[in-house]
C-alpha positions in Angstrom: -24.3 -0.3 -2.7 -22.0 2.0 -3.8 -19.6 4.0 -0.9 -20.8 7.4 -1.1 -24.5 5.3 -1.2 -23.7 4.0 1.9 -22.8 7.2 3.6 -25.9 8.8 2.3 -27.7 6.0 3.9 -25.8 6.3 7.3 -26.7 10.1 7.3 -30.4 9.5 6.7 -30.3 7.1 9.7 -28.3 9.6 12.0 -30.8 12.1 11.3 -33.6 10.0 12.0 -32.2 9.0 15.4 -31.4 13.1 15.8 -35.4 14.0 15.0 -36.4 11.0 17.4 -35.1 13.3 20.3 -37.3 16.2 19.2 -41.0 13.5 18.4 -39.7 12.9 22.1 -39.8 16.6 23.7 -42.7 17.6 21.7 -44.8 14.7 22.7 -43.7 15.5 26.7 -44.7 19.2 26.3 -47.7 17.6 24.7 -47.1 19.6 21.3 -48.3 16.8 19.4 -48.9 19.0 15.7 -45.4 19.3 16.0 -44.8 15.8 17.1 -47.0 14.5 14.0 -44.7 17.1 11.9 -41.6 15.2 12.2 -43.0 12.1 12.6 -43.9 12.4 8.8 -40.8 13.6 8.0 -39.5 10.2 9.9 -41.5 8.4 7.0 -40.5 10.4 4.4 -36.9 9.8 4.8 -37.8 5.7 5.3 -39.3 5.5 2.3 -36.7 7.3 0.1 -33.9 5.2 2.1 -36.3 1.8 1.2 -36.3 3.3 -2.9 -32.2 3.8 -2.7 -31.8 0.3 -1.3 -34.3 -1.4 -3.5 -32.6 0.2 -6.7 -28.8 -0.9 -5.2 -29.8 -4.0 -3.9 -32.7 -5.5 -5.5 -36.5 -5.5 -4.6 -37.5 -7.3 -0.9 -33.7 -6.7 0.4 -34.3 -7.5 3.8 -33.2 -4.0 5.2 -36.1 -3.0 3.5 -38.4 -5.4 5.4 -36.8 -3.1 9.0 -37.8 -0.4 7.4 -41.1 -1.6 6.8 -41.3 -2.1 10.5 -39.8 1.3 11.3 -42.5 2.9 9.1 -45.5 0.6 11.0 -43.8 2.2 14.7 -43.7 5.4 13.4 -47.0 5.3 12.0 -48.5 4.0 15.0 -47.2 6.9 17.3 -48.7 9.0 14.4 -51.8 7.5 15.2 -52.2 8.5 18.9 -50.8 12.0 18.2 -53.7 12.6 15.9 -56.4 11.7 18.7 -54.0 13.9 20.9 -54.0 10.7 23.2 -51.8 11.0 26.2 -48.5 8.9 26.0 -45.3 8.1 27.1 -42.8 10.1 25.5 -39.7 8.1 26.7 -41.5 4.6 25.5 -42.5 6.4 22.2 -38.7 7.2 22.3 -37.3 3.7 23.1 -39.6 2.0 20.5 -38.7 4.3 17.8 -35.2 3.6 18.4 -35.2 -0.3 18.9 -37.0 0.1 15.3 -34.4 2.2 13.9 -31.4 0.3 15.4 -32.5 -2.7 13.4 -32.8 -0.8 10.4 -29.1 0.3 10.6 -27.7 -3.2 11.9 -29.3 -4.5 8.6 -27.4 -1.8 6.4 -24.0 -2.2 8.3 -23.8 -6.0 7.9 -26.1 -7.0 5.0 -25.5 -4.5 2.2 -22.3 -5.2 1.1 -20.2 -1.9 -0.4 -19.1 -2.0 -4.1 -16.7 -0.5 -5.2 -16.9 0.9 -9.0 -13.4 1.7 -10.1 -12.5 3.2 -14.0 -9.4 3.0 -16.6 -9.0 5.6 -18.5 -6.4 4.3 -21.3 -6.1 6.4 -24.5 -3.8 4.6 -26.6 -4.9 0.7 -27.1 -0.5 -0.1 -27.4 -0.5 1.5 -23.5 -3.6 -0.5 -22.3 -0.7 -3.1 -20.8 0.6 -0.6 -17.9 -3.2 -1.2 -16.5 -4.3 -4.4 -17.4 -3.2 -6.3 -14.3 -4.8 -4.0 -12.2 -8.2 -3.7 -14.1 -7.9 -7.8 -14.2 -7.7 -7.5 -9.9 -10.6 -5.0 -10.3 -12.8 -7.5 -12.4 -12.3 -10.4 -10.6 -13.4 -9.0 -7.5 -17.1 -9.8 -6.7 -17.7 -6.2 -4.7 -16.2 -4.2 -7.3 -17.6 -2.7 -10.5 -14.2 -2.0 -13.6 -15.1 0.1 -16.5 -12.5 0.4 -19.4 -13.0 3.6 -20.8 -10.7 4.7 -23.7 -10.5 8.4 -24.0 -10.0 10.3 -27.3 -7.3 12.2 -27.8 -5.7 14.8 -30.5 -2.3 15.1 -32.3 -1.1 18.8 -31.8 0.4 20.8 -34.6 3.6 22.7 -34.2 2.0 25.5 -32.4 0.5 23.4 -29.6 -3.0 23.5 -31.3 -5.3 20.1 -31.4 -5.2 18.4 -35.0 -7.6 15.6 -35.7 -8.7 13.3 -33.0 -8.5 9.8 -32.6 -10.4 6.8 -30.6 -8.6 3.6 -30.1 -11.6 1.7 -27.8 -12.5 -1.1 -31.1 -8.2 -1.8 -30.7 -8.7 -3.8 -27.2 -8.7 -7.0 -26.3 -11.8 -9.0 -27.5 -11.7 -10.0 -23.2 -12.3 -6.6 -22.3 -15.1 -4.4 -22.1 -14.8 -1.4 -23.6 -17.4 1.6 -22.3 -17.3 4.9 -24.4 -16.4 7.8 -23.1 -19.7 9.7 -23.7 -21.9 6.8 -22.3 -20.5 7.2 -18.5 -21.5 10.4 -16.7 -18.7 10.9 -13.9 -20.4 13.6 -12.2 -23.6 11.7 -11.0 -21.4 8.2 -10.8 -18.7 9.3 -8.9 -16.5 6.7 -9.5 -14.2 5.5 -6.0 -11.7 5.4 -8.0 -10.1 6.7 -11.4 -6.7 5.4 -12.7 -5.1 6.8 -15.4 -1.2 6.2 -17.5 -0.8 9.8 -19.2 0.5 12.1 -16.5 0.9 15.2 -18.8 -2.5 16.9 -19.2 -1.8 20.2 -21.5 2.1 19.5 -21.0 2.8 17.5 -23.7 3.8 18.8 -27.3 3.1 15.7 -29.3 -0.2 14.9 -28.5 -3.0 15.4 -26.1 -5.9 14.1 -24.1 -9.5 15.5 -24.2 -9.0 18.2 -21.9 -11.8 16.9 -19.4 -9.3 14.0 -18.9 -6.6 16.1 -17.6 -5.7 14.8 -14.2 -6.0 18.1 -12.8 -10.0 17.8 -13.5 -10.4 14.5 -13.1 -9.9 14.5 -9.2 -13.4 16.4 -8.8 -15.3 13.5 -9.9 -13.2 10.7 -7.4 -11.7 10.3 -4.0 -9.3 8.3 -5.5 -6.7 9.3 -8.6 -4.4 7.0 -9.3 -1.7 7.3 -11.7 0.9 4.1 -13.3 3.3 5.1 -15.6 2.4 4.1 -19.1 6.4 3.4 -19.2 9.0 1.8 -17.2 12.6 3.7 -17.1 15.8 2.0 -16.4 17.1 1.3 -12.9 19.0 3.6 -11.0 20.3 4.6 -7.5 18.2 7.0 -5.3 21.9 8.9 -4.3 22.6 8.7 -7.5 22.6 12.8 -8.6 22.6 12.8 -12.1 21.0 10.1 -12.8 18.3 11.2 -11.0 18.3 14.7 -12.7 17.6 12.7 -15.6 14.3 11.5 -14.5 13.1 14.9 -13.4 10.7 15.4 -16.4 9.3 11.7 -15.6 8.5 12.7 -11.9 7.2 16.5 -11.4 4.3 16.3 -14.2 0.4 17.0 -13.6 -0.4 13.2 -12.9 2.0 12.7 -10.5 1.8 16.2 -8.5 -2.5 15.7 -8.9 -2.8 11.5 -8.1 -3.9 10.7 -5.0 -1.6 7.5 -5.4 1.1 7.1 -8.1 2.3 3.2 -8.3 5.7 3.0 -9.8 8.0 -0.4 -11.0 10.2 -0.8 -8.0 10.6 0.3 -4.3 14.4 2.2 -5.5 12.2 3.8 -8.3 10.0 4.8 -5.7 13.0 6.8 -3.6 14.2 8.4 -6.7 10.6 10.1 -7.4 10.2 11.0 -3.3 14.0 12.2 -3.9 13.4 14.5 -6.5 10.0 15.7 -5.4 11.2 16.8 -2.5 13.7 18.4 -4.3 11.5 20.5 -7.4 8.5 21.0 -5.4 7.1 22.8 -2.5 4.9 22.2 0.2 5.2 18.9 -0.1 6.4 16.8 2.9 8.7 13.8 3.0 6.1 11.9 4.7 3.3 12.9 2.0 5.4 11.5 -0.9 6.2 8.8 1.2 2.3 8.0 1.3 1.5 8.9 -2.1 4.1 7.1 -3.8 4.3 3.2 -4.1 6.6 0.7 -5.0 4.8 -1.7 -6.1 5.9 -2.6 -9.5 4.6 -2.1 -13.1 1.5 -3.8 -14.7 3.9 -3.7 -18.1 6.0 -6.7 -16.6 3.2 -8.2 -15.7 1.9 -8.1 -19.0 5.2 -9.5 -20.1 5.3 -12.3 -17.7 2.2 -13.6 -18.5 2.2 -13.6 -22.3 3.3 -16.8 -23.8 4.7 -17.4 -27.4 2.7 -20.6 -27.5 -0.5 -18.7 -27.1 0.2 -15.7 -29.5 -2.4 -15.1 -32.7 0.8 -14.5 -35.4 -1.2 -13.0 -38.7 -0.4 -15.6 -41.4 1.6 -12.6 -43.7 4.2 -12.8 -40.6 4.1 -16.4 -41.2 5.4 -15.8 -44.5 8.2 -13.8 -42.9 8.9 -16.1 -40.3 9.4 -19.4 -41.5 12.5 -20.9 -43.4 11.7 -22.7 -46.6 12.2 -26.1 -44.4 9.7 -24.8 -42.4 11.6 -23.9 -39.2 11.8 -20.6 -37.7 14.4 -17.8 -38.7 15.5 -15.9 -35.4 13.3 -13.0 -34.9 15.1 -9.7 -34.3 12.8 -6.6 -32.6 13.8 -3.4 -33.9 12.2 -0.3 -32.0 12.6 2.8 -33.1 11.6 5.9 -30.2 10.8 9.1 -30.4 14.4 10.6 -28.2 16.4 9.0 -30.8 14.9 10.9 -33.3 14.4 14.3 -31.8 17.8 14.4 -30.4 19.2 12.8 -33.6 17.0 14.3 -37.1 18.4 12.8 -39.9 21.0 10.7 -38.4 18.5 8.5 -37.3 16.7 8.5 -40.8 20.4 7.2 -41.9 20.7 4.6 -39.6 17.0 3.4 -39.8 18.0 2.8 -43.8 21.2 1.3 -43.0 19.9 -1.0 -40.4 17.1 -2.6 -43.1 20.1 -2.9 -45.6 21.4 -5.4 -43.4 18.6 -7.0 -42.1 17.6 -7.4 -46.0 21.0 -9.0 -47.3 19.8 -11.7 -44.1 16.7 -12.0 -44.6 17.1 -15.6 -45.4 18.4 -16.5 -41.3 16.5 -13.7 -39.9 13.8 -11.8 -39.2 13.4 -8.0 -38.2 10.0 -7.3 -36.4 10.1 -3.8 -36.9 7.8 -1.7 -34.1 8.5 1.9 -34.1 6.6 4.1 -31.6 3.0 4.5 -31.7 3.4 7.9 -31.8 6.5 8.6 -33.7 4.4 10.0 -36.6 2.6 12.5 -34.6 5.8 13.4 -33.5 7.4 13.9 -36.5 4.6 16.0 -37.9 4.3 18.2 -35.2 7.9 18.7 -33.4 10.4 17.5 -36.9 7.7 18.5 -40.0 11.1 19.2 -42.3 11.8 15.0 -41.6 8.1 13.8 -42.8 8.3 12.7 -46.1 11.5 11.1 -45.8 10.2 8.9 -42.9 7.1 8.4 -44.8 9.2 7.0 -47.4 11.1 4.9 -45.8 8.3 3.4 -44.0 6.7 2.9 -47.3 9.3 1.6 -49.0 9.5 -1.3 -45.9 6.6 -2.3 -46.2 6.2 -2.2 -50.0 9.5 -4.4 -50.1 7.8 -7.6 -47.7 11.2 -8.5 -46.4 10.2 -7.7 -42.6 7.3 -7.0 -40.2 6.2 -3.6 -39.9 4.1 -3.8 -36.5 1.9 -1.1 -35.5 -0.9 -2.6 -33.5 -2.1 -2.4 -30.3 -0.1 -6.1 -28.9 3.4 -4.8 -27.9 3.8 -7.6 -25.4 3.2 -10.2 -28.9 6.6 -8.7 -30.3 8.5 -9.3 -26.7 7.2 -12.8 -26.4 8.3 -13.2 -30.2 11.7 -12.2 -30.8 14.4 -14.0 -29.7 16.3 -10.3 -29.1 16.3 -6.4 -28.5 17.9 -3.8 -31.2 16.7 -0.4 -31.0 16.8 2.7 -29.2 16.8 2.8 -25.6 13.0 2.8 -24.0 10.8 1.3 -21.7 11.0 -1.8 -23.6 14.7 -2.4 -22.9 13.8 -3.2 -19.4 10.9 -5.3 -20.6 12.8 -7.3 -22.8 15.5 -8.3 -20.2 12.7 -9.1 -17.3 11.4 -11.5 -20.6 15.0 -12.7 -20.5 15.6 -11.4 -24.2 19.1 -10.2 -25.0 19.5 -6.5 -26.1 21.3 -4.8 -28.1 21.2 -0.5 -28.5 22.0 1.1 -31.4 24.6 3.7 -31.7 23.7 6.6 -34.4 27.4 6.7 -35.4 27.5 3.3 -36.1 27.1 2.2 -39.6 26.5 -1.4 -39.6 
């Protein structure tokens, strides 16, 4: 039985034991109509509680069995009204209430409370800053975890929503994926929602369904939860600029609208109370202290647990992989991010070429597993249009060539547990990569190599 079940259920039985009090004046001023009136409104309620148990908990549940009994007591006092036989009202009273009190013994220790929790991922290459957490969910017996992938839209320069897209066949063949359109959150009510996109209508690359913004999500939960779909680099709580650096990380929709936010690490945690308190109002130190937790990221997790041993490598990587003696070539992980570009244009086209000249003229000792992010084409197309075609070129021209790996699925953790080393912009995956114990390396735009 589901919480807000069980508080229904409570409520019917407080009320019962409320009305009990008026079957026992009426029956002493010997107004027995009135008695019989609420005495059939006594077996009404039964009977609907018996229904909402039997569909929760199964047909014959043994609460239903007191209930049973509760309805025979009831019906007996019934009964004597009807003949307008005298009675006593207190006994009437005490019986009615021994019934009841073993109906609501039954419900408080044998109908256990399930809790139905939901993940609302939208892109399958971020499902990893959840996946630990849905794992807890699933493996617990009194809980109920849907994965729900959400659609969402690529925006065109002037904010307005492009096409849409659905990632929920890109998962995991372990998890189970519900559609969007099959759960109904206002009659389910989910305990709890979490969610890794904090930015609602905020962002300018890309957005989720609007009935997936954070701000309208909390009507359908007690319980919004937000993890950060990425993981920024270390830094001091006193630290000033540093943490004026983060500011755009912290005061967003998800954060300000999550019941909880879980970020990677207790200092993390100070430098999002520190600047909360700083950009926001209303807001005591003791709320974000409470809302925000320390108590690491899913992503490193994800990391952790991913073992090259295990990995499905497609057999065209093979091919890219493997030395004509058969052993491995060292594997190189180039990412490309979306800052570097924006704050770059076509410097970082002109490094992107130069760095695949090199890796080319060695392709022979090693490998570059190329993974730029997943939505660095959206990006492009709606923030740098003027830079499309040459970026579609190059990408083209990579991938025509063979040389490398051009990686654009859903795995990220398969290219950290790969490589044997970071080269790229700086992102997220930098502090993945080091917690995986993989050297890293960040390139510098004015740096030809």
């Amino acid at each position: 039985m589901r919480k807000a079940q069980r508080k229904q259920a409570d409520e019917i039985i407080r009320l019962l034991s409320h009305v009990h009090e008026g079957i026992k004046n009426a029956i002493a001023a010997g107004q027995y109509d009135k008695a019989m009136e609420l005495l059939a409104q006594c077996q009404e309620s039964a009977i609907e509680l018996g229904q909402a148990i039997e569909e929760t908990e199964g047909e014959g549940f043994v609460t239903v069995s007191f209930l049973e009994n509760y309805c025979e007591a009831v019906y007996q006092v019934y009964a004597l009204a009807n003949q307008k036989q005298s009675m006593s009202a207190n006994r009437i009273y005490k019986n009615l209430k021994k019934a009841l009190i073993q109906v609501e013994n039954s419900v408080k220790n044998d109908i256990k409370i399930r809790t139905e929790a939901v993940f609302l991922p939208y892109k399958a290459s971020m499902w990893d800053s959840l996946e630990s957490v849905w794992k807890a969910a699933d493996e617990d017996p009194d809980c109920d975890a849907y994965v729900i992938p959400i659609p969402y839209y690529d925006r065109n320069p002037d904010g307005s929503f492009r096409e849409e897209h659905y990632e929920g066949d890109l998962y995991p063949d372990y998890v189970p994926v519900t559609r969007y359109d099959e759960y109904d959150f206002e009659e389910r009510r989910p305990d709890m929602i979490f969610i890794h996109n904090p930015y609602d209508n905020n962002n300018y690359v890309t957005s989720v369904h609007p009935f997936f913004y954070s701000e309208n999500l909390k009507k359908y939960t007690d319980k919004l939860v937000y993890i950060p779909y990425f993981i920024l680099q270390e830094i001091e709580p006193d630290n000033k600029a540093a943490t004026e650096g983060v500011v755009s990380y912290c005061v967003v929709p998800g954060v300000l609208n999550a019941d909880k936010v879980i970020v990677q690490s207790e200092k993390m945690r100070q430098v999002y109370i520190n600047v909360l308190m700083e950009h926001t109002e209303g807001g005591t130190r003791k709320y974000w202290e409470e809302k925000i937790l320390g108590l690491g990221s899913p992503k490193v997790d994800k990391v952790l647990s991913t073992e090259k041993n295990d990995l499905n490598i497609p057999e065209e990587w093979l091919k890219i992989l493997e030395k004509t003696d058969g052993s491995w070539k060292k594997i190189i992980f180039y990412n490309t991010g979306i800052t570097g570009l924006l704050k770059n244009d076509e410097k970082m086209l002109r490094k992107m070429k130069d760095v695949f000249r090199v890796f080319k003229e060695n392709q022979d000792e090693v490998a570059l597993l190329w993974r730029p992010h997943p939505l660095i084409k959206a990006t492009i197309e709606s923030m740098r249009p003027q830079l499309w075609e040459e970026y579609r070129k190059i990408v083209e021209e990579y991938r025509r060539e063979g040389w490398g790996i051009y990686d654009d699925s859903a795995d990220m953790d398969r290219a950290i547990a790969l490589c044997d080393g970071y080269y790229g912009d700086h992102s997220s995956l930098v502090r993945l990569c080091q917690e995986a114990g993989k050297p890293v390396m960040i390139q510098n735009m004015e740096v030809l190599l």
